[in-house]
C-alpha positions in Angstrom: -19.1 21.1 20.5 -19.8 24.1 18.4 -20.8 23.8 14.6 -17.4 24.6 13.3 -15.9 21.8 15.3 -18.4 19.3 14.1 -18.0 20.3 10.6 -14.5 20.5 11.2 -14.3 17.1 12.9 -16.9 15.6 10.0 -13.9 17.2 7.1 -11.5 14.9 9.5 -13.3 11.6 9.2 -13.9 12.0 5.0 -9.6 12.7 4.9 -8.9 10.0 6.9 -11.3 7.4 5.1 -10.5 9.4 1.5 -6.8 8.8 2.0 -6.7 5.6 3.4 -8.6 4.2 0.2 -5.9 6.0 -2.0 -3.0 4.5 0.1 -3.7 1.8 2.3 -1.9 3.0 4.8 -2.0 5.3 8.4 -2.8 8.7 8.4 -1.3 11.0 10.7 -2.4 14.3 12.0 0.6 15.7 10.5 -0.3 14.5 7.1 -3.9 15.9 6.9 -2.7 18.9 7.7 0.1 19.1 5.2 -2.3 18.1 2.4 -5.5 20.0 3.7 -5.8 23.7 4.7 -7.6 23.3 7.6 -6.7 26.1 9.6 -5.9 24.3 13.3 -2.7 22.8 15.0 -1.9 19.4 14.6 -3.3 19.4 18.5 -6.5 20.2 17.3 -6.6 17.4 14.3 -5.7 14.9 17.4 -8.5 15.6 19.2 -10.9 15.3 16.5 -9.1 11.9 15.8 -9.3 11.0 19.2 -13.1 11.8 19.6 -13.8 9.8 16.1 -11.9 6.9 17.4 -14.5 7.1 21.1 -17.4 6.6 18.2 -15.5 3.7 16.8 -15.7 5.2 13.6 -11.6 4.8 13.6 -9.3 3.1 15.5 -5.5 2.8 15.9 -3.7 1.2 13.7 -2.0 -2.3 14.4 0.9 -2.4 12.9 2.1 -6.1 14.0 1.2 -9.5 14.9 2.4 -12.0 17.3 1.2 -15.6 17.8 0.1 -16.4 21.0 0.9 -19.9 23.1 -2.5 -20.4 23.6 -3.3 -22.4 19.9 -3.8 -21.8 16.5 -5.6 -19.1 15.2 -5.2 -16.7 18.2 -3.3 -13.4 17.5 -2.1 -11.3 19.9 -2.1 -7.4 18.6 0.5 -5.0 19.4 -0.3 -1.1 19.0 1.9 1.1 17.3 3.9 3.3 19.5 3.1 6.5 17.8 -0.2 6.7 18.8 -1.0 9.2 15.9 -1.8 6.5 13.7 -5.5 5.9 12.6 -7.3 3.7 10.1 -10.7 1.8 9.8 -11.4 -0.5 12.2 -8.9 -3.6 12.6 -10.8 -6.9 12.0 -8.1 -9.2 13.0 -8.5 -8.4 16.6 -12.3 -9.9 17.6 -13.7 -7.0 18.3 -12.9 -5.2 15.1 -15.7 -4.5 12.7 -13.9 -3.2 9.5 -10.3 -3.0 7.7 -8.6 -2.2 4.5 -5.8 -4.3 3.4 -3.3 -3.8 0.2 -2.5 -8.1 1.3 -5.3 -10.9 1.0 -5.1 -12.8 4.5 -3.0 -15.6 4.4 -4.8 -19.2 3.7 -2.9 -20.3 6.3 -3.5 -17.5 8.8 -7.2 -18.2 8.2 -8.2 -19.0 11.2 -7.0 -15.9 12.9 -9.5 -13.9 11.4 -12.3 -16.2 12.4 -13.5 -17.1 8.9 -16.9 -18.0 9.7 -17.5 -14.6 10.7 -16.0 -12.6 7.8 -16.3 -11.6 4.2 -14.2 -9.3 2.0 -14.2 -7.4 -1.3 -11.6 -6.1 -4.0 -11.7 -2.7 -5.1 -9.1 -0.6 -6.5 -5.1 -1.0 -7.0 -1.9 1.2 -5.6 1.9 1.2 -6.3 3.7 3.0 -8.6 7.3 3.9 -9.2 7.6 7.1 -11.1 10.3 9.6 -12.5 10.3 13.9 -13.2 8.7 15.2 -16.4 11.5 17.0 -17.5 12.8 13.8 -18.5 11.6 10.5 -20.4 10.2 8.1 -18.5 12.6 5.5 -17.0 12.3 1.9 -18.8 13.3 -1.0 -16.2 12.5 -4.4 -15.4 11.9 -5.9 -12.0 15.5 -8.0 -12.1 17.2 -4.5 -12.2 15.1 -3.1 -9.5 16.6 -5.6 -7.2 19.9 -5.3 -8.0 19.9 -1.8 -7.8 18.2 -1.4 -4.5 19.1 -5.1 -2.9 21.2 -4.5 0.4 23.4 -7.8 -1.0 23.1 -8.9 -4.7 24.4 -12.0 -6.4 28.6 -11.6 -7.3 28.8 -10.6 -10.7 32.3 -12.7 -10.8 29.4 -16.0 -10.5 28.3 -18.0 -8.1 25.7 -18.4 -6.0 26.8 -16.1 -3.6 25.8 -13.0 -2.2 27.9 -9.8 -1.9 27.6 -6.0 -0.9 26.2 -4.2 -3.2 28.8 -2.5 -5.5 26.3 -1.1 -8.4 26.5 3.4 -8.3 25.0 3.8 -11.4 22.2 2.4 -13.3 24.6 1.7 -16.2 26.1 -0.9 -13.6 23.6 -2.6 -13.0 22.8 -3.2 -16.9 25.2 -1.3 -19.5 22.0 -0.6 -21.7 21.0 1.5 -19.3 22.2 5.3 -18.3 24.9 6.3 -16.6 23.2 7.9 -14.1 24.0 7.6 -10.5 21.2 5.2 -8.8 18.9 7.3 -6.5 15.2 6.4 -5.5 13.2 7.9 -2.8 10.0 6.3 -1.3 7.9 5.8 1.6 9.4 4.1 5.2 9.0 0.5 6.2 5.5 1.0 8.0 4.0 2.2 5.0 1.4 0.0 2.9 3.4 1.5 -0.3 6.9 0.0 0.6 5.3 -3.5 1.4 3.5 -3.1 -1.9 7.1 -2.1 -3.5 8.9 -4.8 -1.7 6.6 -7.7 -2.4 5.9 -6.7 -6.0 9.6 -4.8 -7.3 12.5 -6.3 -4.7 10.5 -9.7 -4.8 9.3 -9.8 -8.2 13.1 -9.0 -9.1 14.6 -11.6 -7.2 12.4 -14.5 -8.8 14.3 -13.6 -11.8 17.4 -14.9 -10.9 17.3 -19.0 -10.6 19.4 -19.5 -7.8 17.5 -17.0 -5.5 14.1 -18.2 -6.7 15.6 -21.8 -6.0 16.1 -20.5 -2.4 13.0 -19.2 -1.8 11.2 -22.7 -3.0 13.2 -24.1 -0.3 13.4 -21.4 2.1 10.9 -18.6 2.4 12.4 -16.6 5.6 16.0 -16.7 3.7 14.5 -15.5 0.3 12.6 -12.4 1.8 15.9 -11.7 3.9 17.2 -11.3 0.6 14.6 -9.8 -1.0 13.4 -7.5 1.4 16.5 -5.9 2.6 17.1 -2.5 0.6 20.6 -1.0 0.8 21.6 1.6 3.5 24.3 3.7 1.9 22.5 6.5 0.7 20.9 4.3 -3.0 17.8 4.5 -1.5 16.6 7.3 0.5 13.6 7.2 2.7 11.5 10.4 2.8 8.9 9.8 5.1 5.2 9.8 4.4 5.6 13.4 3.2 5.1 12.5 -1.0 5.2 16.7 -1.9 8.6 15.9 -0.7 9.4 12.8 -3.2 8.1 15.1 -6.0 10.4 18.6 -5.3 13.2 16.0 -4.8 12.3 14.7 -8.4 12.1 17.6 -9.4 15.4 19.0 -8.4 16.9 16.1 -9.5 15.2 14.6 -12.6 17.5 11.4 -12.6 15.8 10.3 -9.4 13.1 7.9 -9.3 10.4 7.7 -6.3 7.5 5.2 -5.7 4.5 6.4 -4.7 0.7 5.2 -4.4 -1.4 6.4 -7.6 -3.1 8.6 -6.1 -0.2 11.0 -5.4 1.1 10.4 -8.9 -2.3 11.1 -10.2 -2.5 14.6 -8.7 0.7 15.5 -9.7 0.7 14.4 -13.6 1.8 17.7 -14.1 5.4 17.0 -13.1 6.5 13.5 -12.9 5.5 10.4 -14.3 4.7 6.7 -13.7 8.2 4.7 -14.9 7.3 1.3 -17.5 8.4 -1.9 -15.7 9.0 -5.2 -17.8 7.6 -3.4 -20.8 4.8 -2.5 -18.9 3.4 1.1 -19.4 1.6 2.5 -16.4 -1.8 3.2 -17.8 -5.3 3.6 -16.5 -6.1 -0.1 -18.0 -3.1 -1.9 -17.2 -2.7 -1.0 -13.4 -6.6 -2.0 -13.5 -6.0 -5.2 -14.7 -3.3 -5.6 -12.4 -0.9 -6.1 -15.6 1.7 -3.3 -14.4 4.0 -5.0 -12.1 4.6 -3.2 -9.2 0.9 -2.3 -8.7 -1.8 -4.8 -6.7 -5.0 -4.7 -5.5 -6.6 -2.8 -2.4 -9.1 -5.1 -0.2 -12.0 -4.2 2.7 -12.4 -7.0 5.4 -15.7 -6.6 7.5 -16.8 -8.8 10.7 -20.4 -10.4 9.1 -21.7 -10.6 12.7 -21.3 -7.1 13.2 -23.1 -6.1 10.2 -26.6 -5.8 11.7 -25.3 -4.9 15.0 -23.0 -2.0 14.5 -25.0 0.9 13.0 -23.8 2.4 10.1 -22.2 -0.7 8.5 -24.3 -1.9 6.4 -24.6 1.4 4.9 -20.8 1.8 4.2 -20.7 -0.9 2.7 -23.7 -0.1 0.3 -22.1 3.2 -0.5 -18.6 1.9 -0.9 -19.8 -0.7 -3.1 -21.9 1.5 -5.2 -21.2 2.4 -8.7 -21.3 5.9 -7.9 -18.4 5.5 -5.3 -15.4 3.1 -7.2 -17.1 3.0 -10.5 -15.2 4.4 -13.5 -16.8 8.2 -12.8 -17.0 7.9 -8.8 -15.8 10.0 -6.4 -13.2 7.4 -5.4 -11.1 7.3 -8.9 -11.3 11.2 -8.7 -9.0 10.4 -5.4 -6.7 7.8 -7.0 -8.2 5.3 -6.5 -8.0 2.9 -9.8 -11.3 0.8 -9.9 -11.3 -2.4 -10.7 -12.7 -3.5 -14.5 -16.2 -3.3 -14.9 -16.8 -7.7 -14.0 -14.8 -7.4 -11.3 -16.9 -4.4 -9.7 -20.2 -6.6 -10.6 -18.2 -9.8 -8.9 -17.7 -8.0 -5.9 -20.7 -6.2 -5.4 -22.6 -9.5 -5.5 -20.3 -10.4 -2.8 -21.2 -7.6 -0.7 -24.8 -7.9 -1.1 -24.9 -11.3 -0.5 -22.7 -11.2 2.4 -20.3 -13.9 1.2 -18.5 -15.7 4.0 -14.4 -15.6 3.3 -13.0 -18.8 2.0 -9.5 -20.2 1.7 -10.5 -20.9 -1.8 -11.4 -17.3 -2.3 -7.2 -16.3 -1.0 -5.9 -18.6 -3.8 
């Protein structure tokens, strides 16, 4: 391999890792190249992906889980049928070594992950719904979120019964809002974004209404079929992973919303800009905090026996840890990345040094 491939192959790995962080989700050839002026084919960005993934540096992404026959605790992974996929290492499989996660493993998936073998740390926060510049910014709450978007939404006649929904306009959906015809683009159902959107927003919104949060208390696989089900009749538009998309859309149409991860938002403060949720205003501090709504927290999952035996992780996670990587002034928040509050950063980094084993009290 000559030195321009190596370099080449090298800018690859720091894209893929770089945007990953900012996102939490896949990155595709296509998308490094759309982003990044490297000067190949997509071809070309496959290979170098390909030869990164025979040093086990990356991996393909699993995009599914299915619970085997065999017991508790044992997953089964499915790949993705792309195949163009790549992100760090997946650690639910037992011979993964590392993974980033926008989701905390469940308490009750636990086991899966074979707990006495793995520790985890918190560092930074994505999600974001956001509007043109040429506008103000949009004011909503969560409730109206869901009734805009929601595939069915409660009957406004009463009841507790669902109906298709028949809200156009935002001003139908609350009459102090504008009469402006209900569009919002954003990322496809395999991206980290949309879960984040999903669980945090469609969720979020439909705890708001009694009847629906009733349901889900008694009922989780009902309530998320209502909650997670986004309207099909052009309300909601999905645009792909392509986000310079989202923002010429936005700004062709300034009534338009789109969600994004705060990364893309951040490098394009220029023309559009985050929307306030629940009285929320996206800031620096309250996305941080985790006080913005529809925002939540990015986390790394490593295999503690490979620590010592895969060479280079110890390292990572040293750097990644490291002040000079997600602290205020790293090289991480230049990316998008919001770091977490300066006690949090301190709590986590004694977590990596020490190695903490994972807990099911640390997933409460």
């Amino acid at each position: 391999m000559s030195k321009a491939a190596y370099k080449r192959r090298d800018s690859v790995l720091k894209i893929i890792v770089s945007e990953y962080i900012a996102t939490a989700t896949p990155v595709a050839s296509e998308a490094i190249l759309r982003h990044h002026s490297l000067g190949v084919s997509p071809a070309t960005i496959r290979n170098d992906m390909a030869s990164l993934e025979a040093l086990t540096v990356i991996d393909h992404e699993y995009v599914y889980q299915e619970r085997n026959a065999d017991g508790p605790g044992k997953n089964k992974i499915k790949e993705s049928v792309s195949g163009d996929q790549y992100s760090i290492t997946n650690t639910v499989d037992s011979s993964g070594k590392m993974s980033s996660s926008s989701t905390t493993v469940a308490s009750s998936d636990i086991g899966a992950v074979n707990t006495d073998t793995d520790l985890y740390g918190q560092f930074g926060s994505i999600g974001m719904i956001a509007n043109s510049k040429k506008v103000a910014p949009f004011k909503l709450t969560r409730k109206e979120v869901f009734l805009a978007l929601a595939k069915e939404v409660p009957d406004p006649a009463g009841g507790e019964k669902l109906i298709p929904n028949p809200y156009k306009t935002w001003k139908d959906v609350n009459s102090s809002l504008p009469a402006i015809k209900i569009e919002v683009l954003g990322p496809p159902p395999t991206s980290g974004t949309r879960d984040a959107f999903v669980e945090l927003a469609m969720e979020g919104g439909a705890k708001k209404i009694d009847w629906i949060k009733a349901v889900g208390e008694k009922d989780e696989k009902q309530f998320k079929a209502i909650a997670h089900t986004i309207r099909e009749d052009g309300a909601f538009i999905e645009a792909g992973e392509n986000d310079n998309l989202i923002v010429q859309k936005l700004e062709a149409n300034p009534n338009a919303l789109g969600i994004f991860g705060f990364s893309f938002l951040d490098q394009n403060m220029d023309k559009i800009q985050g929307s306030v949720v629940d009285d929320v205003e996206p800031t620096f501090e309250n996305i941080s905090s985790g006080t913005y709504p529809v925002s939540r927290s990015l986390y790394i999952y490593v295999k503690k026996a490979h620590v010592d035996s895969i060479p280079g992780i110890k390292e990572y996670l040293k750097e990644f840890s490291s002040e000079k990587a997600w602290g205020g002034d790293g090289y991480l928040p230049e990316k998008g990345m919001i770091p977490m509050p300066d006690d949090e950063r301190k709590k986590y980094q004694k977590i990596v040094e020490e190695l903490k084993i994972l807990s099911c009290e640390d997933l409460k």
